[in-house]
C-alpha positions, 0 to 999 in steps of 0.5 A: 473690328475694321482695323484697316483704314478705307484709304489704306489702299491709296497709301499703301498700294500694293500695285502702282501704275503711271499714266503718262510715264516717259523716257523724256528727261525731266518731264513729270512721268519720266521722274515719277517713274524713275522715283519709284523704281529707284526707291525699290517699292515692294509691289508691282509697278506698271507704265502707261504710255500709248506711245512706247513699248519699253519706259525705262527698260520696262514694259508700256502698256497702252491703258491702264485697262491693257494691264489686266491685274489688279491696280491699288493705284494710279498716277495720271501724269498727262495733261489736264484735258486727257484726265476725264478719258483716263479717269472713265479707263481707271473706273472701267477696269477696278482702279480704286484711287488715283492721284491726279498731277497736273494742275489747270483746273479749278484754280485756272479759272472757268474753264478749268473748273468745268473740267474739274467738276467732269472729273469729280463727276466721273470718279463718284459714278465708278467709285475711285478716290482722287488725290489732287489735282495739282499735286506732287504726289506722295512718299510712303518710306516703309513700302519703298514708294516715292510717287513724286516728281521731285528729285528728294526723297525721305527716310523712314521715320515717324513724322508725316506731312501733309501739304496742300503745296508741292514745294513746300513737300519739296523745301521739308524734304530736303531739310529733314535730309540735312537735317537728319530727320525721317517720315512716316508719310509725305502727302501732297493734297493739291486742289483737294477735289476729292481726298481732303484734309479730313480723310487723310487725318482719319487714316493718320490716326490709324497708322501706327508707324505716324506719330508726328503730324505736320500740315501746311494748309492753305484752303478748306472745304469742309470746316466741320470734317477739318475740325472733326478729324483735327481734333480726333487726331490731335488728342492722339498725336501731335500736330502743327500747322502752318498756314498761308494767307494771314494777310490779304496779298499771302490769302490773295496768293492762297486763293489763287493756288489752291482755288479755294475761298479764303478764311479770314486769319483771326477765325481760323486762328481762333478755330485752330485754338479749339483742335488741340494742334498748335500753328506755327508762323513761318517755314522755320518754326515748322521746322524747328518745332518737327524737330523738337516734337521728335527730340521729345520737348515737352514744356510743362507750362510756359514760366521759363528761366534762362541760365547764361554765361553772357548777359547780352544774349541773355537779354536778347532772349529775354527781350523776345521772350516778352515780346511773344508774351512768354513769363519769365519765371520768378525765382523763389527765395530757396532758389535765390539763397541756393544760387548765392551759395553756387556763383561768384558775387558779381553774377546775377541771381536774377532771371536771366541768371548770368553765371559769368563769362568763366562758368565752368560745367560744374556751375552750370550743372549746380544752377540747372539743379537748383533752378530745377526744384522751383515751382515757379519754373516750368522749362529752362533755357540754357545759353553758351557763348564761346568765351575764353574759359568756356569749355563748350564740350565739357559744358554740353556733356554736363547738361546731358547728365543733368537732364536725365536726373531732372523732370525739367524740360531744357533746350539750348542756345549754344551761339557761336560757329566753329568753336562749337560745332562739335558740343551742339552736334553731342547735345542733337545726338543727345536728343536735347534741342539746341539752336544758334541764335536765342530768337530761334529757340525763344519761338520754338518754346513759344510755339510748344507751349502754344501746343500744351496751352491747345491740348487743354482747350481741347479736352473742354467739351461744354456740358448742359448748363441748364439742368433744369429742362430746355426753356431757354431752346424751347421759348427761344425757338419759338420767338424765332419762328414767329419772327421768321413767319412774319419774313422780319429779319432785324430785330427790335430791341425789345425782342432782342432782349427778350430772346435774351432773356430765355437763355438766362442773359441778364437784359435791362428791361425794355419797351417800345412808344411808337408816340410822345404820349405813349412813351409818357405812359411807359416811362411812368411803368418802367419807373425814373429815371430812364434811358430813350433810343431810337429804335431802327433796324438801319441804324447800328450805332444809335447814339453815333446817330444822335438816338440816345438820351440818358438819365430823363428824369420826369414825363415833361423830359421824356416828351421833349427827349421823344421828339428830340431823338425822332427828329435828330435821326430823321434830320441826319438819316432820311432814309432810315426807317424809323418804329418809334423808340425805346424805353428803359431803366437808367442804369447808374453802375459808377464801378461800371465797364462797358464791354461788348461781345458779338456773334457773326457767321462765317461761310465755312466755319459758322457762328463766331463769338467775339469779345472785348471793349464796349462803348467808348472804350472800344475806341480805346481798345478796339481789339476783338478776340474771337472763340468757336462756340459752344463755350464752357467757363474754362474756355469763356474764361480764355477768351477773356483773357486773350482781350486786352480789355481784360486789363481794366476787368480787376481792382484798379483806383477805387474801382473794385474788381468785376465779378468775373463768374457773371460775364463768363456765364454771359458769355456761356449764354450766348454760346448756348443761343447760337447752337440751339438757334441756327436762324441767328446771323448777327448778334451786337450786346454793346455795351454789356455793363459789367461790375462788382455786382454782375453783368448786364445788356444794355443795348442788344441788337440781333440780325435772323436769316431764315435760309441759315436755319435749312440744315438736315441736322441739328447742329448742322451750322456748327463748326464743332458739334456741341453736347447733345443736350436734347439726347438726355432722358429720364427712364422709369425702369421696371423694377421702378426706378428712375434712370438718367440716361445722357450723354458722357462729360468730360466730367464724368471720369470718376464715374467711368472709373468707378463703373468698370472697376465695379463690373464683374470680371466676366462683364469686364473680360465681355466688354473689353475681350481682355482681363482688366481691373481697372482702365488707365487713365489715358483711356479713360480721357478717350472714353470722356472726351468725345468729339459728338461729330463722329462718335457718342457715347451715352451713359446711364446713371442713377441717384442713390438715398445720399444724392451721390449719382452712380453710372450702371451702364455704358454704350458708345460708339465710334467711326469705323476706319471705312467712314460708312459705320459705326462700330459699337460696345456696350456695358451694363452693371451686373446688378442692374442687367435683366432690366431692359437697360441695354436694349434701352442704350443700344437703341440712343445709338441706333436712333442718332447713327441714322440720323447722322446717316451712317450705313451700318451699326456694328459690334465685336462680341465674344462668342461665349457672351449668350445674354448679348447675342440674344438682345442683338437678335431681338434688335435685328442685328444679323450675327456672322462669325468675325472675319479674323479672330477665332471665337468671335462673332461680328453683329451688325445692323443696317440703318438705312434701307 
């Protein structure tokens, strides 16, 4: 197994050399330079100056190639036009990463950009890494390395950050020195030309000295990378996120510093939501959550209650929390009686609960613990001021008892300066998070449960719902292609319904009268009464354009209504193109709601679906939630209920509820469209009529682009890589039964369980090279919750005699930390082995790692494990003794080539 990462060798160099280093005070060499000699890094350390012998009373040399050892690393610290000649110096003698300061490239316009692209081209031809440019450049507390130019360096500690803004390195780093707080990691990406978000959480996720991840993000490049790597590292550490540009003159500033296009807010809000991190708003919120990240705040939901001994801060916080949208948890009945038997009579039991202004720290060490045992609550927010009784050490004293003997998550607002100086600092030694003002910690709860909320977004990873085969794919595709063979780019009604139709949305039924009479003939067909639209592909909002009519009633209505519409729209819009009209069945749904949902693409993360009111009720509620596809119904349902237009989906008046299960399969539909049918640019259902009955489209309109659909791999204009439905098969096995072979679902972790625990003890002790019995659960989540982008795991599963499915064997693999390979495990049931089974998974494995045109299959084995290493050589794998671990041997099959 590749246990070290491909960037190790940037981040943990174990030779550094300055390109630019200066005896020049306050110059970038001069404090680069200076930095990492007083930091004590541990490993060699070289100055490149051509106009020096001596650089800080050590040796210059002239260029790099003068140095003659090995350089893990080197820090160009010259002007942007001198960077291409250094970089061919690095690339000449074995320079492997270089971090490029100076800024005056892409971002600086034309010019600037024409050098990039030559520095670009330089380091691909000798293979060398480049970090930046434009960057501060990075700290590595455990190797002693503080290769920045700033004038504050970082403890060692836990908490990487990485940034694509020098001084936002520069702003955390001197609050986490007041504050106390160490790093595992300060990164500093720049321009990202090369090295990029994506890589350098890869590597994060190997380094075992990481355990909290901040980032501060201005412009990506690669949306499907950032997303992969961003929900690999997510399910392992914790991240937040803080992100420039929610508005247009902050994306303005963005832009114009990282020099990379910007994303509008709400698509990478929507985006982040599906990664598992959790984004904060502002400077403060990313500091204040790191800290609480690292105190272990850990809210589990986000019903809160508030204890305090003054009811105006009490209903400041409550304020801001409704603000935010945070619940005030409901107090029980128990809780209430408890709460009547501990404080005075003219406190409050409501929530905030006021103890009074003399709460001593028995009362509020008797309410904490009564608040504690609620169900309703999820955290508690505990709130001091400085009163004339109030003892605030005593107090804080009091709470640090009590949180050890409660699951309950607590954090405190102790307001107030000198008089409780001391009872905050016992309570940040106590690792309790506590704040000065009840807005503050209000935010940080706010922000934390945002975390836990994502962490279970991203844990869903929709499954096939059509069981039964790929019609919907199949007839969908096939109806694209025509239309694209025919160069037609917007869609008719009647054909966009009818691609509709092959994903099992439910349409009205629709046909086309290019005349009068033949619109006669079709409303008889169709069946009174009927509904008649103009059908344009340059007109967006017919009935804004006076092509609508409803509830026609008789062919004499439908003659008038056919020349009505045609010259209404002729009149208003002489320009538009004009095929006639549509006909369908006038829907009369009186408990009817009227939504809409939509798709369009973004040019970095794809297709978007978006949601709410439709019809005119969208001029009521105009807001538009939008989800990364592909959806499942726990995520359909959270986009649902992150529109207002949810409000009017229940029983109100004498209206009944809508059925819920029919919009949320709509909506799953649509997902499953634009991940098979990559040619779809725009897709409008408005309105889609929704109501106790079910869900159907009323008016559809979809916009194709052939150039959309020209990606080599199949889910190539996704930003998140969907279920791999086309993997699943059916194998009739020699001994004649019939397999499933499919890939894993997150469903599928009894069946895991269940398999592992069934396995020999030899079989487990060959799969796992360790005596287990059964797998924790937490890997199990990892076994059954795969990101498809850089990983796969299949399994096979059979149907006994009752209908129950069994699994009989497991192959997956991962990303090797070098990001050329795959590294791979298989698994087959001890009674179902001899059958051809592992050979038959093992070649899924091989098949989509070509695809996806990884370098190289490969595989730890035991060296005792005889069955194994046979079926490897009849692949073509080549067999060599394992590099590091004795009575191992490493299997490996090139893919390519």
């Amino acid at each position: 197994m590749l246990m070290q990462h491909y960037l190790t060798s940037l981040f943990e160099p174990k030779s550094v050399a300055v390109i630019g280093a200066s005896d020049r005070e306050k110059s970038v060499g001069n404090i680069i330079f200076k930095n990492i000699l007083h930091s004590r890094y541990r490993g060699q350390v070289y100055a490149v100056n051509p106009q020096h012998e001596l650089i800080q009373g050590q040796p210059a040399y002239k260029s790099v190639e003068r140095i003659g050892g090995r350089i893990d690393l080197a820090i160009i610290a010259t002007r942007p036009q001198t960077v291409p000649r250094i970089m061919e110096q690095c690339g000449r003698c074995g320079v492997r990463n270089t971090i490029v300061i100076a800024s005056g490239f892409s971002e600086a316009g034309s010019s600037g950009a024409a050098l990039e692209r030559k520095v670009v081209e330089i380091a691909h031809t000798y293979n060398v890494r480049v970090l930046g440019p434009n960057c501060l450049g990075i700290i590595r507390p455990d190797i002693g390395l503080n290769a920045t130019f700033t004038k504050v360096s970082a403890e060692p500690g836990d908490l990487a950050l990485v940034a694509q803004s020098g001084a936002m390195c520069s702003a955390v780093l001197d609050w986490a020195e007041t504050s106390r707080i160490g790093f595992s990691s300060v990164i500093s990406l720049g321009v990202t030309v090369d090295v990029d978000f994506g890589e350098i959480l890869d590597y994060l996720i190997y380094d075992d000295k990481t355990r909290y991840i901040l980032m501060y993000v201005e412009g990506i490049r690669n949306a499907r990378r950032f997303m992969s790597a961003l929900r690999s590292a997510a399910r392992i550490k914790p991240i937040i996120l803080l992100k420039a540009g929610r508005h247009e003159l902050g994306a303005q500033a963005a832009v114009a510093h990282s020099g990379m296009a910007a994303v509008p807010d709400t698509v990478f809000d929507a985006a982040l939501r599906r990664t598992g991190a959790v984004r904060v708003q502002n400077i403060g919120q990313l500091f204040y959550a790191a800290k609480a990240l690292s105190s272990k705040f850990h809210p589990r939901g986000d019903r809160l209650a508030i204890v305090t001994n003054g009811g105006g801060p009490g209903a400041v916080a409550a304020d801001r929390a409704g603000d935010l949208g945070i619940p005030l948890a409901s107090l029980s009945p128990e809780t209430c009686n408890k709460l009547k038997q501990i404080l005075p009579a003219d406190c409050s039991y409501l929530n905030p609960i006021d103890i009074g202004g003399d709460a001593t720290p028995e009362r509020y060490r008797e309410t904490i613990l009564a608040v504690a045992v609620d169900e309703n609550v999820d955290s508690t927010l505990v709130m001091l001021s400085p009163q004339a009784m109030t003892e605030p050490m005593e107090v804080a004293q009091a709470i640090i008892d009590v949180a050890e003997e409660v699951s309950l998550t607590i954090s405190c607002c102790w307001m107030g300066g000198r008089q409780v100086a001391k009872a905050r600092r016992l309570l940040e030694e106590a690792g309790i998070p506590v704040f000065r003002t009840p807005e503050t910690v209000i935010e940080l709860f706010h922000t934390i449960s945002k975390y836990f909320r994502n962490q279970k977004l991203l844990l869903q990873t929709p499954g096939p719902t059509r069981q039964s085969g790929l019609t919907g794919e199949r007839g969908g595709r096939m109806l694209i292609e025509t239309l694209l063979g025919e160069r037609r780019k917007v869609l008719s009604e009647m054909e966009s319904k009818a691609i509709l139709r092959t994903f099992n949305v439910p349409v009205a039924q629709t046909m086309m009268a290019r005349s009068a009479s033949e619109a006669l003939f079709v409303a008889e067909q169709i069946g009174f009464p009927v509904a008649m639209k103009i059908d344009s592909p340059d007109l967006t909002r017919k009935s804004e354009a006076g092509g609508v009519r409803l509830n026609i009633a008789n062919t004499q209505a439908v003659w008038n209504a056919y020349h009505d519409i045609v010259n209404t729209v002729q009149l208003r819009y002489p320009e538009a193109a004009v095929n006639g009209v549509s006909i369908e069945p006038y829907l009369s749904r009186p408990h009817g709601r009227e939504l809409m949902i939509g798709v369009f693409r973004d040019p970095l993360f794809g297709p978007l679906i978006c949601f709410g009111a439709g019809g005119f009720d969208a001029e009521i509620f105009n807001e538009r939630s939008l989800a990364i596809p592909p959806l499942n119904r726990f995520l359909a349902r959270d986009l649902i209920e992150s529109n207002c237009a949810s409000r009017m989906l229940g029983k109100f008046h004498n209206h009944p509820a809508v059925k819920h299960d029919a919009l949320e399969e709509v909506l799953v539909c649509i997902s499953e469209l634009v991940c098979d049918l990559p040619w779809i640019k725009e897709l409008d259902l408005n309105p889609l009529i929704v109501d106790e009955n079910g869900a159907i489209v009323v008016d559809a309109r979809i916009v194709i682009d052939h150039a959309l659909g020209t990606g080599s791999e199949r889910y190539a204009h996704m930003a998140i890589h969907p279920y791999p439905v086309h993997l699943i098969q059916k194998w009739q096995m020699p001994n004649g039964s019939t397999v499933t072979i499919r890939p894993v679902r997150p469903e599928d972790a009894d069946l895991e369980r269940e398999f592992v625990r069934n396995l020999s003890e030899e079989s487990r002790y060959f799969r796992f090279m360790e005596s287990i019995i059964d797998l924790p659960l937490p890997v199990v989540v990892r076994f059954t919750q795969i990101d498809y982008d850089r990983e796969l795991a299949m399994i096979a599963t059979t149907i006994d005699d009752t209908g129950r499915e069994t699994q009989i064997g497991s192959a997956r693999y991962v990303l090797t930390p070098d990001g050329e390979s795959v590294e791979f495990a298989v698994a087959i049931d001890d009674k179902w082995q001899q059958f051809g089974l592992g050979r038959r998974l093992i070649a899924v494995l091989i098949d989509y790692a070509r695809t996806k045109g990884y370098r190289a299959l490969v595989g730890d084995l035991l060296g005792t494990n005889h069955k194994m290493l046979r079926m490897m050589r009849r692949l073509g794998f080549t067999i060599h003794p394992h590099p590091e671990l004795p009575g191992v041997k490493r299997a490996i099959k090139p893919l390519h080539g």
